[in-house]
C-alpha positions as CSV (number, residue, x, y, z in Angstrom):
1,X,-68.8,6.5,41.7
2,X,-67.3,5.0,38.5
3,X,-70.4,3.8,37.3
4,X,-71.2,7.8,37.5
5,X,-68.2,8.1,35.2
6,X,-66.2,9.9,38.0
7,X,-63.0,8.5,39.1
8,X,-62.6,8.5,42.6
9,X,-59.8,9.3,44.9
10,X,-59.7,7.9,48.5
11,X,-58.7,9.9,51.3
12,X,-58.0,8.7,54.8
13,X,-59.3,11.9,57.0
14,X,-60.2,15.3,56.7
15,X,-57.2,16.9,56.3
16,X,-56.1,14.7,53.5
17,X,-59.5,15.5,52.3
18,X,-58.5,19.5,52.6
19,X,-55.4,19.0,50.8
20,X,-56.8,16.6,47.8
21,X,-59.7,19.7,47.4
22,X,-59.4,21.3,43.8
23,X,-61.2,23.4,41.2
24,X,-61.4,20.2,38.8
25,X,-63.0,17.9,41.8
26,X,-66.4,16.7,40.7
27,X,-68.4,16.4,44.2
28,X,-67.2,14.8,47.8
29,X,-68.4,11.9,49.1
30,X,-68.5,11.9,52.8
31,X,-70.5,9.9,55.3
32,X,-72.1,11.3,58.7
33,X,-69.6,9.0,60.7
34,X,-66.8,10.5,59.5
35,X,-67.6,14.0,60.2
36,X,-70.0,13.7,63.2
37,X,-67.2,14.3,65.7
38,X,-64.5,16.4,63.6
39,X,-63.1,20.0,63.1
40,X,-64.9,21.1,59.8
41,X,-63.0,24.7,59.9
42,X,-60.3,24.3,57.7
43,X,-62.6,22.6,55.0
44,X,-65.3,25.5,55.3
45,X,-62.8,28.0,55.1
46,X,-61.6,26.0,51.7
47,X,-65.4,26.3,50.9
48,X,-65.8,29.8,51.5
49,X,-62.5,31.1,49.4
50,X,-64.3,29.5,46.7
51,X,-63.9,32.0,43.2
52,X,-67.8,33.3,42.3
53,X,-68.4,30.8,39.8
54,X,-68.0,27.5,41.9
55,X,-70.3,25.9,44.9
56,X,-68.1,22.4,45.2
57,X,-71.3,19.7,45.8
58,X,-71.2,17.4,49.0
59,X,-73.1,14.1,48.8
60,X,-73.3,13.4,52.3
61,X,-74.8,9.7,53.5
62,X,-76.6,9.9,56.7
63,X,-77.8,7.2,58.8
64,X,-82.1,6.6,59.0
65,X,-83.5,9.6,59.8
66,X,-80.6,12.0,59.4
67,X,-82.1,14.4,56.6
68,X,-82.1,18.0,58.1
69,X,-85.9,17.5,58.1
70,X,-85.7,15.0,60.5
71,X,-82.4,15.6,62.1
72,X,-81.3,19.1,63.7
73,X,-77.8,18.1,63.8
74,X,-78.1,18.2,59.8
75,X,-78.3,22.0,59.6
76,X,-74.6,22.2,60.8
77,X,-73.7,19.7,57.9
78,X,-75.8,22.6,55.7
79,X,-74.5,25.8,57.4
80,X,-70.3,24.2,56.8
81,X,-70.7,22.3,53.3
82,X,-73.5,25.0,51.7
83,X,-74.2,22.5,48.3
84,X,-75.3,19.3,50.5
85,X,-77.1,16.4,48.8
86,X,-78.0,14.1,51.8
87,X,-78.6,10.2,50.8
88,X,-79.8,8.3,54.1
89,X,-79.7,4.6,54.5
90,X,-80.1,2.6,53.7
91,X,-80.5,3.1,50.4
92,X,-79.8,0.9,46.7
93,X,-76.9,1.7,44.9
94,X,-78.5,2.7,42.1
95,X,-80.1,6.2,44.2
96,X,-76.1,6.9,44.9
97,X,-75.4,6.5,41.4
98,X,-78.1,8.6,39.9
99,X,-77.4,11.4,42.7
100,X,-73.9,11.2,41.6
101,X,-74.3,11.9,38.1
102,X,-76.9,14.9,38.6
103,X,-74.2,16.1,41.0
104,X,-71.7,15.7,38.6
105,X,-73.7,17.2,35.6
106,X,-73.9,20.2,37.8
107,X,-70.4,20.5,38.7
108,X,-69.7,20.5,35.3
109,X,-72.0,23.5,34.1
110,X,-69.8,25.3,37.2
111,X,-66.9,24.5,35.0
112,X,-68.8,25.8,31.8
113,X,-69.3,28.8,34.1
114,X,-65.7,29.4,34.6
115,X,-64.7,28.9,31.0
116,X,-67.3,31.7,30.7
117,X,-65.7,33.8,33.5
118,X,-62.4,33.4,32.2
119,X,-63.5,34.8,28.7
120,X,-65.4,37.4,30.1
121,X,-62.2,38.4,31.9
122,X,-60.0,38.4,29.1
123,X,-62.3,40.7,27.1
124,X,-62.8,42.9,30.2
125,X,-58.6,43.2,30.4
126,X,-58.5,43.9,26.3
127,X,-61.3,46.1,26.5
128,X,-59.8,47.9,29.2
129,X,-56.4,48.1,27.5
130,X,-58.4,49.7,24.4
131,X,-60.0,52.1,26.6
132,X,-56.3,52.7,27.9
133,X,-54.6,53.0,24.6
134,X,-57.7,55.6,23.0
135,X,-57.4,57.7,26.6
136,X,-61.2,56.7,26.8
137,X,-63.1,57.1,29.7
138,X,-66.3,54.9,30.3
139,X,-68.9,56.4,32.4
140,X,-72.8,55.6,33.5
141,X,-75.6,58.3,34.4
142,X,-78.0,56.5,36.9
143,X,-81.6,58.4,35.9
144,X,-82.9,57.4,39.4
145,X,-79.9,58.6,42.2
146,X,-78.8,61.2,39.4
147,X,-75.4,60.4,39.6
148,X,-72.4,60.1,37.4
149,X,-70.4,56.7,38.2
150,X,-67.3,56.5,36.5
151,X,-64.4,53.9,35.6
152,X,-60.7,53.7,36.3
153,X,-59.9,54.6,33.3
154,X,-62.3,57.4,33.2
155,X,-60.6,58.8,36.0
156,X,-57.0,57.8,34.1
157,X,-58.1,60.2,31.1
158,X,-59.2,62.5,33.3
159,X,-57.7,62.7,36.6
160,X,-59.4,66.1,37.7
161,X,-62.8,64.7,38.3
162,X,-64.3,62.5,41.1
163,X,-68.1,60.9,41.1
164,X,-70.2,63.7,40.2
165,X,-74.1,64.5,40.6
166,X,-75.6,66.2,37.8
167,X,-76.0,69.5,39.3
168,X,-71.6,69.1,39.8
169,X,-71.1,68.1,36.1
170,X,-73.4,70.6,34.9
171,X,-71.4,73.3,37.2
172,X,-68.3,72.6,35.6
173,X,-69.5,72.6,31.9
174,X,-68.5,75.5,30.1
175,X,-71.3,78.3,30.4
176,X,-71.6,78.8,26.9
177,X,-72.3,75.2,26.5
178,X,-74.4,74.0,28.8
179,X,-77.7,74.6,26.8
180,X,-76.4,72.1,24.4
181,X,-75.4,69.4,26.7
182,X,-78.9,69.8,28.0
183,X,-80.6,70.3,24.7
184,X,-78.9,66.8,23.7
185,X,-79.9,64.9,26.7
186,X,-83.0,66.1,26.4
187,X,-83.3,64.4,22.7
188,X,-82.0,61.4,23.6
189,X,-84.4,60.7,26.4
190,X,-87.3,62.2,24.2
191,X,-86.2,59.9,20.9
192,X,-84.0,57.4,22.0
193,X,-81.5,58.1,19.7
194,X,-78.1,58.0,20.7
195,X,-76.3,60.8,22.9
196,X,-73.5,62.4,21.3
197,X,-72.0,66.0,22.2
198,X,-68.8,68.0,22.5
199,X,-68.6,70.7,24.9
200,X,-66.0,72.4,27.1
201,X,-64.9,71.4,30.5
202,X,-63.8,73.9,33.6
203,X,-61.1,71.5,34.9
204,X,-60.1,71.8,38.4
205,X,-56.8,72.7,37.9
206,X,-58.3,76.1,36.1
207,X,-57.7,74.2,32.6
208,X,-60.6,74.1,30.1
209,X,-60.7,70.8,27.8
210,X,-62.5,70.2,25.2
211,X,-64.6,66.9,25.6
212,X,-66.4,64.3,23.1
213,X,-69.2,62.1,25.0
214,X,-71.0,59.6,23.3
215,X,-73.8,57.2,25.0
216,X,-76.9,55.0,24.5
217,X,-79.4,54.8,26.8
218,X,-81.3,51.7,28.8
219,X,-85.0,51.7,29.5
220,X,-86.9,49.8,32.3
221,X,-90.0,47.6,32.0
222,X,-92.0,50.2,31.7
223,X,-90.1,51.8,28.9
224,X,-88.7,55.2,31.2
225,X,-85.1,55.6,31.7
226,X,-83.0,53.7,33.7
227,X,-79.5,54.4,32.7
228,X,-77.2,56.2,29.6
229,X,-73.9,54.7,29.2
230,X,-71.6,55.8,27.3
231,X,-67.5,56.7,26.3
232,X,-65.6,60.4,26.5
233,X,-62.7,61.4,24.8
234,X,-61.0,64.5,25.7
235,X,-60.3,66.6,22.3
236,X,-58.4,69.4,23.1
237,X,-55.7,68.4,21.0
238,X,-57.9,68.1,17.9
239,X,-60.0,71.3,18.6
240,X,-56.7,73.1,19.2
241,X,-55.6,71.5,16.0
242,X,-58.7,72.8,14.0
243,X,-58.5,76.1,15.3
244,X,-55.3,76.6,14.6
245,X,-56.0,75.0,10.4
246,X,-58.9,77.3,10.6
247,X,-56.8,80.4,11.5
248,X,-54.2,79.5,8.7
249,X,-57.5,78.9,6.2
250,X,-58.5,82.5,7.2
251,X,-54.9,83.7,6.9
252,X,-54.8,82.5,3.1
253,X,-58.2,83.5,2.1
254,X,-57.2,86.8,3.7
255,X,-53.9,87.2,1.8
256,X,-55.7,84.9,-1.8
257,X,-58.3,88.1,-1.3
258,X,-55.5,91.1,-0.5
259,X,-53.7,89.6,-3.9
260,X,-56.3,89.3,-6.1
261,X,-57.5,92.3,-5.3
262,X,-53.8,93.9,-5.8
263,X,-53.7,92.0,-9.3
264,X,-57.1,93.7,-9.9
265,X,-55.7,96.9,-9.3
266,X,-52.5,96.5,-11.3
267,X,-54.5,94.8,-14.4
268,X,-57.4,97.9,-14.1
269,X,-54.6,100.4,-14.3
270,X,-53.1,98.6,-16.8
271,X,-56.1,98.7,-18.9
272,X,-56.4,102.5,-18.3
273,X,-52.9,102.7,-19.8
274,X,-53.6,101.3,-22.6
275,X,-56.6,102.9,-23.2
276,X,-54.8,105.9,-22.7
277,X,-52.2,104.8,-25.2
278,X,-54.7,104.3,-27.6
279,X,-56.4,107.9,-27.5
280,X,-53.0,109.5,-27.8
281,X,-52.5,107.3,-31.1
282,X,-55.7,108.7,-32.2
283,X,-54.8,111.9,-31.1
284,X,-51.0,111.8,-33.3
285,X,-53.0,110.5,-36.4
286,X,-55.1,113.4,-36.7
Protein backbone atom coordinates (compact mmCIF):
# COMPACT_ATOMS: atom_id res chain seq x y z
CA UNK A 1 0.00 0.00 0.00
CA UNK A 2 3.05 2.33 0.48
CA UNK A 3 4.52 1.56 -2.64
CA UNK A 4 0.95 3.09 -3.89
CA UNK A 5 2.08 6.12 -1.87
CA UNK A 6 -0.79 5.59 0.58
CA UNK A 7 -0.03 5.18 4.17
CA UNK A 8 -1.87 2.56 5.74
CA UNK A 9 -3.58 2.26 8.98
CA UNK A 10 -4.34 -1.25 10.46
CA UNK A 11 -7.41 -2.08 12.04
CA UNK A 12 -8.22 -5.20 14.08
CA UNK A 13 -12.18 -5.68 13.03
CA UNK A 14 -14.96 -4.12 11.67
CA UNK A 15 -15.91 -1.85 14.06
CA UNK A 16 -12.49 -0.41 14.48
CA UNK A 17 -12.79 -0.36 10.75
CA UNK A 18 -16.21 1.82 11.16
CA UNK A 19 -14.75 4.16 13.57
CA UNK A 20 -11.15 4.73 11.66
CA UNK A 21 -13.75 5.64 8.33
CA UNK A 22 -13.25 9.31 7.14
CA UNK A 23 -13.70 11.71 4.33
CA UNK A 24 -9.77 11.91 3.80
CA UNK A 25 -9.47 7.80 3.63
CA UNK A 26 -7.99 6.88 0.29
CA UNK A 27 -9.72 3.26 -0.31
CA UNK A 28 -10.18 0.05 2.27
CA UNK A 29 -8.48 -2.87 1.92
CA UNK A 30 -10.43 -5.80 3.06
CA UNK A 31 -10.17 -9.45 2.42
CA UNK A 32 -13.25 -12.02 1.82
CA UNK A 33 -12.20 -13.81 5.12
CA UNK A 34 -12.72 -11.08 7.18
CA UNK A 35 -16.09 -10.17 6.08
CA UNK A 36 -17.55 -13.53 4.95
CA UNK A 37 -19.21 -14.15 8.31
CA UNK A 38 -19.78 -10.50 9.77
CA UNK A 39 -22.43 -7.83 10.34
CA UNK A 40 -21.72 -5.32 7.38
CA UNK A 41 -24.80 -2.86 8.70
CA UNK A 42 -23.09 -0.33 10.49
CA UNK A 43 -20.32 0.07 7.70
CA UNK A 44 -23.06 0.32 4.88
CA UNK A 45 -24.95 2.66 6.78
CA UNK A 46 -21.47 4.71 7.01
CA UNK A 47 -21.49 4.09 3.21
CA UNK A 48 -24.78 5.25 2.48
CA UNK A 49 -24.64 8.77 4.62
CA UNK A 50 -21.96 9.45 2.34
CA UNK A 51 -22.15 13.56 1.13
CA UNK A 52 -23.02 13.53 -3.03
CA UNK A 53 -19.58 13.96 -3.98
CA UNK A 54 -17.93 10.86 -2.39
CA UNK A 55 -18.20 6.85 -3.28
CA UNK A 56 -15.37 5.60 -0.62
CA UNK A 57 -13.51 2.60 -3.01
CA UNK A 58 -13.23 -0.98 -1.49
CA UNK A 59 -10.45 -3.25 -2.82
CA UNK A 60 -11.68 -6.41 -1.74
CA UNK A 61 -9.27 -9.73 -2.16
CA UNK A 62 -11.21 -12.76 -2.79
CA UNK A 63 -10.04 -16.25 -2.87
CA UNK A 64 -9.93 -18.29 -6.63
CA UNK A 65 -12.92 -17.86 -8.20
CA UNK A 66 -14.62 -15.24 -5.95
CA UNK A 67 -15.28 -12.42 -8.65
CA UNK A 68 -19.04 -11.77 -8.72
CA UNK A 69 -18.89 -13.46 -12.17
CA UNK A 70 -18.03 -16.51 -10.74
CA UNK A 71 -19.17 -16.19 -7.24
CA UNK A 72 -22.96 -15.29 -6.29
CA UNK A 73 -21.97 -14.63 -2.84
CA UNK A 74 -19.91 -11.55 -4.47
CA UNK A 75 -23.06 -9.57 -5.23
CA UNK A 76 -23.70 -9.08 -1.45
CA UNK A 77 -20.05 -7.74 -1.24
CA UNK A 78 -21.42 -5.32 -4.33
CA UNK A 79 -24.92 -4.51 -3.05
CA UNK A 80 -23.08 -3.29 0.93
CA UNK A 81 -19.66 -1.72 -0.35
CA UNK A 82 -21.25 -0.12 -3.86
CA UNK A 83 -17.34 0.98 -5.28
CA UNK A 84 -15.79 -2.71 -5.08
CA UNK A 85 -12.57 -3.46 -6.89
CA UNK A 86 -12.24 -7.36 -6.35
CA UNK A 87 -8.50 -8.76 -6.65
CA UNK A 88 -8.64 -12.75 -6.44
CA UNK A 89 -5.66 -14.92 -5.67
CA UNK A 90 -3.61 -15.46 -5.96
CA UNK A 91 -2.33 -12.74 -7.55
CA UNK A 92 1.57 -10.72 -7.79
CA UNK A 93 1.98 -7.81 -5.83
CA UNK A 94 2.55 -5.75 -8.40
CA UNK A 95 -1.65 -6.12 -9.67
CA UNK A 96 -2.43 -4.97 -5.87
CA UNK A 97 -0.21 -2.09 -6.35
CA UNK A 98 -1.39 -0.89 -9.64
CA UNK A 99 -5.10 -1.36 -8.48
CA UNK A 100 -4.19 0.63 -5.59
CA UNK A 101 -3.00 3.57 -7.24
CA UNK A 102 -5.88 3.79 -9.93
CA UNK A 103 -8.06 3.49 -6.81
CA UNK A 104 -6.29 6.08 -5.15
CA UNK A 105 -6.19 8.44 -8.32
CA UNK A 106 -9.87 8.22 -8.18
CA UNK A 107 -10.38 8.92 -4.65
CA UNK A 108 -8.58 11.81 -5.16
CA UNK A 109 -10.58 13.42 -8.11
CA UNK A 110 -13.62 12.74 -5.37
CA UNK A 111 -11.66 15.11 -3.29
CA UNK A 112 -11.16 17.58 -6.27
CA UNK A 113 -14.99 17.08 -6.44
CA UNK A 114 -15.52 18.33 -3.00
CA UNK A 115 -13.13 21.24 -3.27
CA UNK A 116 -15.56 22.01 -6.15
CA UNK A 117 -18.73 21.36 -4.04
CA UNK A 118 -17.49 23.47 -1.32
CA UNK A 119 -16.91 26.46 -3.71
CA UNK A 120 -19.95 26.00 -5.46
CA UNK A 121 -21.65 26.25 -1.99
CA UNK A 122 -19.99 29.21 -0.90
CA UNK A 123 -21.00 31.10 -4.02
CA UNK A 124 -24.52 29.62 -3.85
CA UNK A 125 -24.68 31.19 0.06
CA UNK A 126 -23.14 34.82 -1.30
CA UNK A 127 -25.24 34.74 -4.13
CA UNK A 128 -28.09 34.08 -2.18
CA UNK A 129 -27.26 36.72 0.39
CA UNK A 130 -27.00 39.25 -2.69
CA UNK A 131 -30.33 38.11 -3.85
CA UNK A 132 -31.30 38.80 -0.09
CA UNK A 133 -29.80 42.13 0.41
CA UNK A 134 -31.30 43.59 -3.37
CA UNK A 135 -34.91 41.90 -2.25
CA UNK A 136 -34.44 39.90 -5.53
CA UNK A 137 -36.36 37.07 -6.44
CA UNK A 138 -34.98 34.41 -8.87
CA UNK A 139 -37.43 32.56 -10.85
CA UNK A 140 -37.57 29.89 -13.98
CA UNK A 141 -40.50 29.50 -16.67
CA UNK A 142 -40.37 25.82 -17.80
CA UNK A 143 -41.66 26.16 -21.74
CA UNK A 144 -42.71 22.46 -21.60
CA UNK A 145 -45.03 22.00 -18.06
CA UNK A 146 -45.72 25.91 -18.42
CA UNK A 147 -45.03 26.60 -15.09
CA UNK A 148 -43.43 29.29 -12.97
CA UNK A 149 -40.87 27.60 -10.34
CA UNK A 150 -39.65 30.03 -7.99
CA UNK A 151 -36.79 30.40 -5.18
CA UNK A 152 -36.83 31.07 -1.47
CA UNK A 153 -35.93 34.19 -1.85
CA UNK A 154 -38.47 34.83 -4.58
CA UNK A 155 -41.00 34.00 -2.24
CA UNK A 156 -38.97 36.27 0.64
CA UNK A 157 -39.43 39.41 -1.74
CA UNK A 158 -42.59 38.45 -2.36
CA UNK A 159 -44.48 36.57 0.08
CA UNK A 160 -47.99 36.73 -1.69
CA UNK A 161 -47.31 34.38 -4.42
CA UNK A 162 -46.96 30.54 -4.57
CA UNK A 163 -45.87 28.37 -7.80
CA UNK A 164 -47.83 29.66 -10.46
CA UNK A 165 -48.88 28.37 -14.13
CA UNK A 166 -48.99 30.82 -16.73
CA UNK A 167 -52.61 31.24 -17.04
CA UNK A 168 -52.34 32.24 -12.77
CA UNK A 169 -49.50 34.80 -13.42
CA UNK A 170 -51.11 36.17 -16.28
CA UNK A 171 -54.44 36.51 -14.07
CA UNK A 172 -52.89 38.52 -11.66
CA UNK A 173 -50.95 40.96 -14.01
CA UNK A 174 -52.44 44.16 -14.12
CA UNK A 175 -55.14 44.33 -17.02
CA UNK A 176 -53.74 47.24 -18.57
CA UNK A 177 -50.48 45.46 -18.81
CA UNK A 178 -50.85 42.31 -19.77
CA UNK A 179 -50.47 42.96 -23.56
CA UNK A 180 -47.00 44.11 -22.83
CA UNK A 181 -45.89 41.27 -20.70
CA UNK A 182 -47.01 39.15 -23.62
CA UNK A 183 -45.77 41.36 -26.39
CA UNK A 184 -42.20 40.99 -24.57
CA UNK A 185 -42.28 37.37 -24.20
CA UNK A 186 -43.29 37.01 -27.35
CA UNK A 187 -39.94 38.95 -28.69
CA UNK A 188 -37.78 37.18 -26.67
CA UNK A 189 -38.71 33.81 -27.90
CA UNK A 190 -39.02 35.18 -31.54
CA UNK A 191 -35.31 37.02 -31.23
CA UNK A 192 -33.59 35.73 -28.46
CA UNK A 193 -32.89 38.78 -26.99
CA UNK A 194 -33.12 39.18 -23.54
CA UNK A 195 -36.62 39.50 -21.57
CA UNK A 196 -36.98 42.63 -19.72
CA UNK A 197 -40.46 44.28 -18.55
CA UNK A 198 -42.15 46.23 -15.83
CA UNK A 199 -45.63 45.73 -15.21
CA UNK A 200 -48.13 45.91 -12.35
CA UNK A 201 -49.03 43.06 -10.02
CA UNK A 202 -52.66 42.32 -8.28
CA UNK A 203 -51.27 41.09 -4.98
CA UNK A 204 -53.25 38.92 -2.92
CA UNK A 205 -53.64 40.90 -0.19
CA UNK A 206 -55.58 43.51 -2.67
CA UNK A 207 -52.08 45.46 -2.99
CA UNK A 208 -50.89 46.33 -6.55
CA UNK A 209 -46.83 46.40 -6.85
CA UNK A 210 -45.09 47.57 -9.36
CA UNK A 211 -42.59 44.77 -10.62
CA UNK A 212 -39.18 44.76 -12.82
CA UNK A 213 -38.42 41.10 -14.45
CA UNK A 214 -35.46 40.55 -16.24
CA UNK A 215 -34.51 36.96 -17.99
CA UNK A 216 -32.55 35.09 -20.64
CA UNK A 217 -33.73 32.31 -22.21
CA UNK A 218 -32.18 28.51 -22.80
CA UNK A 219 -32.77 26.58 -26.06
CA UNK A 220 -32.75 22.77 -26.56
CA UNK A 221 -30.88 20.80 -29.23
CA UNK A 222 -33.02 21.56 -31.54
CA UNK A 223 -32.86 25.26 -30.97
CA UNK A 224 -36.82 25.68 -29.43
CA UNK A 225 -37.22 26.81 -26.03
CA UNK A 226 -36.62 25.03 -23.07
CA UNK A 227 -36.46 27.42 -20.27
CA UNK A 228 -36.27 31.65 -19.48
CA UNK A 229 -34.61 32.38 -16.30
CA UNK A 230 -34.47 35.28 -14.91
CA UNK A 231 -34.45 38.02 -11.60
CA UNK A 232 -37.63 40.41 -10.32
CA UNK A 233 -37.39 43.25 -8.36
CA UNK A 234 -40.41 44.73 -6.94
CA UNK A 235 -40.40 48.74 -7.72
CA UNK A 236 -43.07 50.21 -6.08
CA UNK A 237 -40.99 52.34 -4.20
CA UNK A 238 -39.24 53.79 -7.19
CA UNK A 239 -42.37 54.14 -9.41
CA UNK A 240 -44.08 55.82 -6.43
CA UNK A 241 -40.99 57.90 -6.24
CA UNK A 242 -41.23 58.97 -9.92
CA UNK A 243 -44.64 59.62 -9.85
CA UNK A 244 -44.51 61.64 -7.18
CA UNK A 245 -40.99 63.91 -8.97
CA UNK A 246 -43.25 63.84 -11.99
CA UNK A 247 -46.19 65.46 -10.13
CA UNK A 248 -43.83 68.09 -8.58
CA UNK A 249 -42.21 68.65 -12.35
CA UNK A 250 -45.87 69.24 -13.53
CA UNK A 251 -46.54 71.40 -10.39
CA UNK A 252 -43.46 73.77 -11.38
CA UNK A 253 -43.98 73.85 -15.05
CA UNK A 254 -47.60 74.67 -14.13
CA UNK A 255 -46.75 77.59 -11.77
CA UNK A 256 -43.03 78.53 -14.21
CA UNK A 257 -46.09 78.83 -17.04
CA UNK A 258 -48.93 80.76 -14.55
CA UNK A 259 -45.75 83.30 -13.78
CA UNK A 260 -44.44 83.89 -16.93
CA UNK A 261 -47.53 84.33 -18.23
CA UNK A 262 -48.37 86.93 -15.16
CA UNK A 263 -44.95 88.66 -15.98
CA UNK A 264 -46.23 88.79 -19.56
CA UNK A 265 -49.23 90.45 -18.62
CA UNK A 266 -47.66 93.00 -16.21
CA UNK A 267 -44.67 93.82 -18.88
CA UNK A 268 -47.59 94.13 -21.98
CA UNK A 269 -49.48 96.55 -19.79
CA UNK A 270 -46.59 98.13 -18.90
CA UNK A 271 -45.69 98.75 -22.44
CA UNK A 272 -49.29 100.07 -23.07
CA UNK A 273 -48.51 102.62 -20.41
CA UNK A 274 -45.86 103.85 -21.74
CA UNK A 275 -47.07 104.05 -24.97
CA UNK A 276 -49.80 105.88 -23.59
CA UNK A 277 -47.37 108.19 -21.88
CA UNK A 278 -45.80 108.91 -24.92
CA UNK A 279 -49.02 110.00 -26.95
CA UNK A 280 -50.06 112.33 -24.15
CA UNK A 281 -46.42 113.94 -24.47
CA UNK A 282 -47.16 114.31 -28.04
CA UNK A 283 -50.37 115.45 -27.36
CA UNK A 284 -48.98 118.50 -24.48
CA UNK A 285 -46.41 119.56 -27.18
CA UNK A 286 -48.79 120.50 -29.68
Amino acid sequence: VRQADVEPQVCDDLPGLVAALGEDVAFVLLTEAAIRNADLKPLACWIGEQPAWSDLPFILVTDHGGGPERNPVASRWLEALRNVAFVERPFHPTTLVSIAQTTAKSRRRQHQTRVLFASLSESEVSLRTALKAGKLGAWEYDFTSRSLLLSEEFRGAFPSEGDLGLETFFASIHPDDRAGVAAALQHSVSTGEDYAVEFRRNWSDGTVHWIDARARMTRDAHGLPQRLVGLSSDITERKQAETALQELNDRLERRVRERTSQLQHANDELVSQIAQRERSEEQLRH
